[in-house]
RODO-2510 file (C-alpha; in nm, 4 decimals, decimal comma):
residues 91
     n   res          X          Y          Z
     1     x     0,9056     0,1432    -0,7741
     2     x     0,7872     0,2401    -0,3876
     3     x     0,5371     0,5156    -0,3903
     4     x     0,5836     0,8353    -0,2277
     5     x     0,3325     0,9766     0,0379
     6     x     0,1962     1,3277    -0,0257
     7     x     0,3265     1,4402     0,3444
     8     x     0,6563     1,3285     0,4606
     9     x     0,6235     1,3282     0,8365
    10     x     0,9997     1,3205     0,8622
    11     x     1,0222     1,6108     0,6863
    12     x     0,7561     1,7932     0,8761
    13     x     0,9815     1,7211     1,2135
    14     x     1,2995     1,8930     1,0835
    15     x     1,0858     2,2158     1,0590
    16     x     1,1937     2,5314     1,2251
    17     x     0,9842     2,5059     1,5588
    18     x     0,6148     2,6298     1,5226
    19     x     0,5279     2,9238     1,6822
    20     x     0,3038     2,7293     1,8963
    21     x     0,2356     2,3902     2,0095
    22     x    -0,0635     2,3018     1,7115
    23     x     0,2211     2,3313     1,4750
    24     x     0,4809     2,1183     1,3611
    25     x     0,6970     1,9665     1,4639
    26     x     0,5217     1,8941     1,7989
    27     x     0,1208     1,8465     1,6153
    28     x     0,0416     1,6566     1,2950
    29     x    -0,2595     1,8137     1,0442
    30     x    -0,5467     1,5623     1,0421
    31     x    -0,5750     1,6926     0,6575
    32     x    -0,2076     1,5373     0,6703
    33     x    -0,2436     1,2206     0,7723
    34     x    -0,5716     1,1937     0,6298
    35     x    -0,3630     1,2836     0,2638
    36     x    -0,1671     0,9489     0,3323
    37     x    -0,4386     0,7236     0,4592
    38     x    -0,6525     0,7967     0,1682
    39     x    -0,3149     0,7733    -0,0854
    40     x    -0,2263     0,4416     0,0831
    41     x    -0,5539     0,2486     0,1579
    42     x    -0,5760    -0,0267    -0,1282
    43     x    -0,8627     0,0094    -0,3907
    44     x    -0,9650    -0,3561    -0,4715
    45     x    -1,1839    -0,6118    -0,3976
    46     x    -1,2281    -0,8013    -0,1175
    47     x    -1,2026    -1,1497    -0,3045
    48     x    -0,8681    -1,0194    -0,4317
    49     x    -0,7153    -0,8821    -0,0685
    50     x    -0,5688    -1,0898     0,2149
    51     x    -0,5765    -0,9814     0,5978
    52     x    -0,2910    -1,0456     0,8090
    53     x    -0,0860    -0,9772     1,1357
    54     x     0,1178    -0,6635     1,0780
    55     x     0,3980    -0,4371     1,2716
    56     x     0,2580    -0,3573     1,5952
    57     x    -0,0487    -0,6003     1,5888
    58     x    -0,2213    -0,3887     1,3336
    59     x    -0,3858    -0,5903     1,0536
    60     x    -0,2492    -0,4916     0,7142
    61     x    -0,3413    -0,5978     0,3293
    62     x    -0,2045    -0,7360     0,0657
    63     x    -0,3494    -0,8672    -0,3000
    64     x    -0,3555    -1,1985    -0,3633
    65     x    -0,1483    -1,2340    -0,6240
    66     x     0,0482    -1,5541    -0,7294
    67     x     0,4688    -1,5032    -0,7348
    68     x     0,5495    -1,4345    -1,0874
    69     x     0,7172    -1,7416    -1,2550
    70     x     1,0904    -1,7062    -1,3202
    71     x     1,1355    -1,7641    -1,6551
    72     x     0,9398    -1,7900    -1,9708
    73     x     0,5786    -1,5701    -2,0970
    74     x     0,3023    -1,5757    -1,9067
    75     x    -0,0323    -1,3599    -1,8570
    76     x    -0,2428    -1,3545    -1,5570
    77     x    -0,5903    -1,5006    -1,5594
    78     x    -0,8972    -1,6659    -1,3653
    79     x    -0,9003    -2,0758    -1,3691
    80     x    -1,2113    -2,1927    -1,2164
    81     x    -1,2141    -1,8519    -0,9992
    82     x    -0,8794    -1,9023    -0,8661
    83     x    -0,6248    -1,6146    -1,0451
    84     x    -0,2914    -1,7975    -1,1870
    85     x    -0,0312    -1,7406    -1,4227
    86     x    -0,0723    -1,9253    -1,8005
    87     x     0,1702    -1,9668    -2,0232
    88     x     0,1461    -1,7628    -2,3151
    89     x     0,1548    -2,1196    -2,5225
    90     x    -0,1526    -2,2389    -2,3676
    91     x    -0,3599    -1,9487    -2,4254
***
């Protein structure tokens, strides 16, 4: 389920136009876009977040996560510091 931002910019633009030109559509709210960095930026820690190339050369995050195994029961756990999936049969 994608997450919804708490300003939609695209919204903003089909706004009546502003009565001057600090309102929308032609100016963004720093509040705004603050609302959506803090709402996006990813809570974790470092160990568990990956660095990497994104749209526009900007460097964007992911978790380090493992791909989920495609069939059977498995939990998520730490092996030697490295998180993997184990089968629910070896736990």
């Amino acid at each position: 389920m994608a997450a919804t931002l708490p300003v939609d910019f695209q919204q903003k633009v089909l706004l009546p136009k502003g009565q001057t030109a600090s309102d929308y559509p032609y100016a963004i709210k720093a509040t705004d876009l603050m609302q959506n960095f803090v709402f996006a930026a990813l809570d974790a820690h470092e160990s568990l977040i990956e660095s990497f190339p994104g749209q526009g050369g900007h460097t964007q995050r992911r978790l380090k996560i493992p791909a989920l195994p495609t069939s059977g029961t498995y939990v998520l756990g730490s092996v030697n510091g490295a998180l993997t999936w184990i089968e629910t049969e070896a736990c």
